[in-house]
C-alpha positions in Angstrom: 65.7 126.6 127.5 68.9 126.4 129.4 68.5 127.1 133.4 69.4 130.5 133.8 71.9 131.3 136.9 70.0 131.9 140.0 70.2 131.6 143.7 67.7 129.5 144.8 68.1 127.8 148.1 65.9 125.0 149.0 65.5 123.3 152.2 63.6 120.1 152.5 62.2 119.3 155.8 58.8 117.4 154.7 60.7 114.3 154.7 59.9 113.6 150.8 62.1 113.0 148.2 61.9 115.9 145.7 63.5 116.5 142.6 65.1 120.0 143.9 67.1 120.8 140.8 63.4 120.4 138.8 62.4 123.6 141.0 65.1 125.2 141.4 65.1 125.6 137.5 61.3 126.8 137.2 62.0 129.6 139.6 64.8 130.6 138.1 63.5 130.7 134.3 60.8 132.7 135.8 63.1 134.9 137.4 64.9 135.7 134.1 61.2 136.1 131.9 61.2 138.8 134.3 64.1 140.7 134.6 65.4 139.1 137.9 68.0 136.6 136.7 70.5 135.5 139.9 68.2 136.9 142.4 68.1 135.2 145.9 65.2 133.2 146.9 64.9 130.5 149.5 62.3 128.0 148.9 61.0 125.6 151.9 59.5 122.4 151.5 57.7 121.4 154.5 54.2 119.6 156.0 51.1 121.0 156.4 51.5 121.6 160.0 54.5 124.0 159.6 52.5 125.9 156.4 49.5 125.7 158.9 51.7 127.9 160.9 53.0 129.9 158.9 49.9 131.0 157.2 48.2 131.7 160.9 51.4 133.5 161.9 51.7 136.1 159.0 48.4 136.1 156.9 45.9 135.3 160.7 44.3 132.5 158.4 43.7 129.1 159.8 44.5 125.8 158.3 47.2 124.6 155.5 47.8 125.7 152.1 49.9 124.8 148.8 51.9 127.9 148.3 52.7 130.9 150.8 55.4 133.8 149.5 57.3 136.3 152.0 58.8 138.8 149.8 61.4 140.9 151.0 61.5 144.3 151.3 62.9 144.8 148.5 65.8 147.0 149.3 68.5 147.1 146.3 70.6 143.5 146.8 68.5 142.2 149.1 66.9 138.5 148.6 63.5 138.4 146.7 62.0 136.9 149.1 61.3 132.9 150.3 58.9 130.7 149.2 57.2 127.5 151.3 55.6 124.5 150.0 53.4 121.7 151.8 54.5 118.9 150.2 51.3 116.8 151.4 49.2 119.2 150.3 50.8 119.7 146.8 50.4 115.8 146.3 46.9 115.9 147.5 46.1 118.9 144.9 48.2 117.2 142.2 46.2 113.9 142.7 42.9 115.9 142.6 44.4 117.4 139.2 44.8 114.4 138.0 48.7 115.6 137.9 51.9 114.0 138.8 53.5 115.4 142.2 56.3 117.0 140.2 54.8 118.7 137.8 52.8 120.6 140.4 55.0 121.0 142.4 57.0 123.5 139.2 53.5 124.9 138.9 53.9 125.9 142.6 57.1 127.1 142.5 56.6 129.3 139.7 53.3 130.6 141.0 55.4 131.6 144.1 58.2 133.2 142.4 55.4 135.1 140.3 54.1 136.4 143.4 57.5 137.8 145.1 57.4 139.5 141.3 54.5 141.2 142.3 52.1 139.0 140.6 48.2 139.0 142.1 45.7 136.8 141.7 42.8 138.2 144.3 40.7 138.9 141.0 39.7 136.8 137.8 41.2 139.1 135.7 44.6 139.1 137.6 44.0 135.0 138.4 43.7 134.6 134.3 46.9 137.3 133.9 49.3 135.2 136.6 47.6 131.7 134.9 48.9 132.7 131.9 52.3 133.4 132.6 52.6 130.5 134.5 52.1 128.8 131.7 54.7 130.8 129.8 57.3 130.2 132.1 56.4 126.2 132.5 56.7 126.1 129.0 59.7 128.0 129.1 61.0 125.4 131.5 59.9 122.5 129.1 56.3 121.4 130.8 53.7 120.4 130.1 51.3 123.7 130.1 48.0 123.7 132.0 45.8 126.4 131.0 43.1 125.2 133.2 45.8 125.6 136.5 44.3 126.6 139.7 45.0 126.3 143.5 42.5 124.1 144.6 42.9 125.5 148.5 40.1 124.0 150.6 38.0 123.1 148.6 39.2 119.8 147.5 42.2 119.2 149.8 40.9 119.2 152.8 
C-alpha cells in the first residue's frame, strides 16, 4: 500500500539511528484504516530516562516503558495527539522478541497511533481487539504480522 499523506513529525533525541520514514509510514496507514488520513501527530524518540519521566509526570507510574500516547483534546483541527518511544527499551523488548529493532519499533508506532484513536488494551478482550488490528495495519504497511505481539513492560525489560 502506498503511504497515505499524513503529518507525522518525528524528533529523535535518543541518539540512535532510526529509519524515520519506516514510522512515519505505519502511523500514517493506520491513520487512514481509520478515518484520520493527514492528521497531525508528533512522535518522540527518546531514552528511558526521558520516558521514565514522562510516564511519572502524566500517568504517576515509576520506571520506563516502550510506548506512552498524549492525545489531544481533540478539538476539530487540532493535532491527534504525540507519541514517545524509548528507543533502549524498544531494542531491549525487540531482542526479547526475538525481533529486529525496526520492526518493533512499526509495531510501536502503530500501537501508539491506535491508542490516540481511542484504542484500549486494559482488558484481554480489548488487548486481543487492538492486537489484531495492529496486525492489520502492519500488514497494511507491508510487515511482517505478529499475532502473538505484546508489550513486554517490566517483566522482561527490566
Amino acid at each position: 500500500m502506498e503511504p497515505p499523506s499524513s503529518n507525522i513529525s518525528v524528533t529523535n533525541e535518543s541518539g540512535r539511528r532510526v529509519d524515520e520514514s519506516a514510522l512515519r509510514t505505519a502511523i500514517s496507514i493506520a491513520l487512514a484504516l481509520h478515518g484520520h488520513e493527514g492528521a497531525e501527530v508528533d512522535v518522540l524518540l527518546t531514552t528511558d530516562e526521558r520516558v521514565a519521566q514522562l510516564n511519572r509526570e502524566f500517568r504517576g507510574v515509576r520506571g520506563p516503558t516502550d510506548v506512552l500516547t498524549f492525545p489531544s483534546d481533540g478539538f476539530p483541527g487540532a493535532p491527534l495527539g504525540d507519541i514517545a518511544i524509548a528507543i533502549p527499551y524498544a531494542q531491549r523488548q525487540a531482542l526479547a522478541r526475538g525481533v529486529d529493532l525496526a520492526q518493533e519499533l512499526a509495531f510501536l508506532a502503530i500501537h501508539g497511533a491506535l491508542h490516540l484513536l481511542g484504542y484500549d488494551d486494559e482488558t484481554e478482550p480489548e488487548r486481543a481487539a487492538m492486537v489484531d488490528e495492529m496486525n492489520r495495519c502492519a500488514e497494511r504497511a507491508g510487515l511482517e504480522p505478529d499475532r502473538e505481539w505484546a508489550s513486554l513492560l517490566h517483566e522482561v525489560c527490566e
